[in-house]
N, C-alpha and C positions, 0 to 999 in steps of 0.2 A: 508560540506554540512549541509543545516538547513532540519531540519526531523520533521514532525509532525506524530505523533505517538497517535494512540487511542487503544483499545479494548472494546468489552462488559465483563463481570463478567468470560464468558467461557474462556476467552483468557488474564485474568489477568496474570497466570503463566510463560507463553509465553512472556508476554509484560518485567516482570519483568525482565526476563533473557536477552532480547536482549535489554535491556536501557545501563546497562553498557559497552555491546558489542558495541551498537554505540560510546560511549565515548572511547571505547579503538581503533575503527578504526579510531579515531580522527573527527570524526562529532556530532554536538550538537541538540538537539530534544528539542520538548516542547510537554509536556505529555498530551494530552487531556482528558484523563479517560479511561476508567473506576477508579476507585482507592480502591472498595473491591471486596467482592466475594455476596454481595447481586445482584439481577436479575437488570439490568438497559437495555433499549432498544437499540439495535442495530444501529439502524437508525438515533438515533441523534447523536451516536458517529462520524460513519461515514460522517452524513454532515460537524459537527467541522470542523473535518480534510480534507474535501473534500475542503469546502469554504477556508481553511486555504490554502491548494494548488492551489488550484485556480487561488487565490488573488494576487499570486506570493511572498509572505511572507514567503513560503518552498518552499525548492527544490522539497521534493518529501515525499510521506507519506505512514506510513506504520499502516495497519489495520488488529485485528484479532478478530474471532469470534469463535466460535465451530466447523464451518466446512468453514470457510473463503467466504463462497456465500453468508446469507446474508449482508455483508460488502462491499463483490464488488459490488451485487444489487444493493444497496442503494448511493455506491458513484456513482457511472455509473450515475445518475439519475442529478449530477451537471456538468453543462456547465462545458467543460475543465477540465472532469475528464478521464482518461484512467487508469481505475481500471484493475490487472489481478491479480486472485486467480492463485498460482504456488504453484506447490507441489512438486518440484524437481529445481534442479540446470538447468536444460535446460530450463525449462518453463519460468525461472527469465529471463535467459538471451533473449531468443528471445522477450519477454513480453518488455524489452525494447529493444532492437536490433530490431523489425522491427514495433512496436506499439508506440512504446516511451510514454509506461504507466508509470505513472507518481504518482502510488499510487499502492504500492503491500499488496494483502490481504493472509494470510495465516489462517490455521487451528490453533487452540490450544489445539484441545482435538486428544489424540490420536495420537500424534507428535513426532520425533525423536530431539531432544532440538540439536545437533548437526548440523543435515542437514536442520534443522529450521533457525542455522545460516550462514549457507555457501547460504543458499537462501537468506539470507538478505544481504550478503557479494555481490553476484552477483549484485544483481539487483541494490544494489548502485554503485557498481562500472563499470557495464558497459555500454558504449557509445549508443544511436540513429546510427544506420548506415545511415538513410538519406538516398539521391538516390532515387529508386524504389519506397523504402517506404514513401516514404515524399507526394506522390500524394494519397495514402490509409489512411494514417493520416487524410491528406486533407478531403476524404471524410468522414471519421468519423465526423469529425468536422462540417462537413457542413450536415449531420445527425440531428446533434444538433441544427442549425437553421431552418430545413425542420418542425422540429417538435413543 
């Protein structure tokens, strides 16, 4: 899977730990920044990566900030984004199991670096169930042109 991958400055720690974790689940990322620990805006990290998924150039992307909302905020705001901030292994999975979000925002401050990864581990790996959900998707989507 192709990963586009950002953070602001709060969530470089985070980001760092889970690059090599993608490379060892066997999937390749391209890193959009942040890349030190000086203040950088949230908001344009998130579009990168939002527009980079979008575009259909990534599979799926993954964004963290201090407390992971505003990232999801801000990607939410691009056509054909299904941002969810998850703070547990069930919230990944249902986030795409019945959403089929398509860009996961986590915390970086205050984080358990382990269940930071088995979040990351979920959400890549599991399936859209489709079905039911494919008509709620639908209206999401059609959200997006209402507005």
């Amino acid at each position: 899977m192709h990963i586009a991958l950002g953070c602001d400055h709060r969530g470089l720690e985070l980001k760092q730990v889970i690059m090599p974790f993608l490379q060892n689940l066997g999937h390749n990322y391209q890193d959009f920044g942040c890349y030190g620990t000086g203040p950088v805006d949230y908001p344009d990290i998130a579009r990168e990566v939002g527009e980079a998924v979008a575009s259909g150039d990534f599979d799926r992307g993954i964004l963290i900030c201090s407390t992971g909302i505003g990232m999801s905020i801000a990607a939410n705001k691009i056509k054909g984004i299904r941002a969810a901030l998850c703070y547990d292994v069930f919230t990944a999975q249902r986030a795409r199991q019945h959403n089929d979000a398509n860009i996961l925002c986590l915390r970086g401050e205050n984080v358990n670096t382990d269940s930071a990864l088995e979040i990351v581990k979920t959400f890549l790996s599991t399936d859209f169930e489709g079905g039911r959900h494919v008509q709620r998707v639908n209206k999401i989507k059609a959200l997006e042109r209402d507005s």
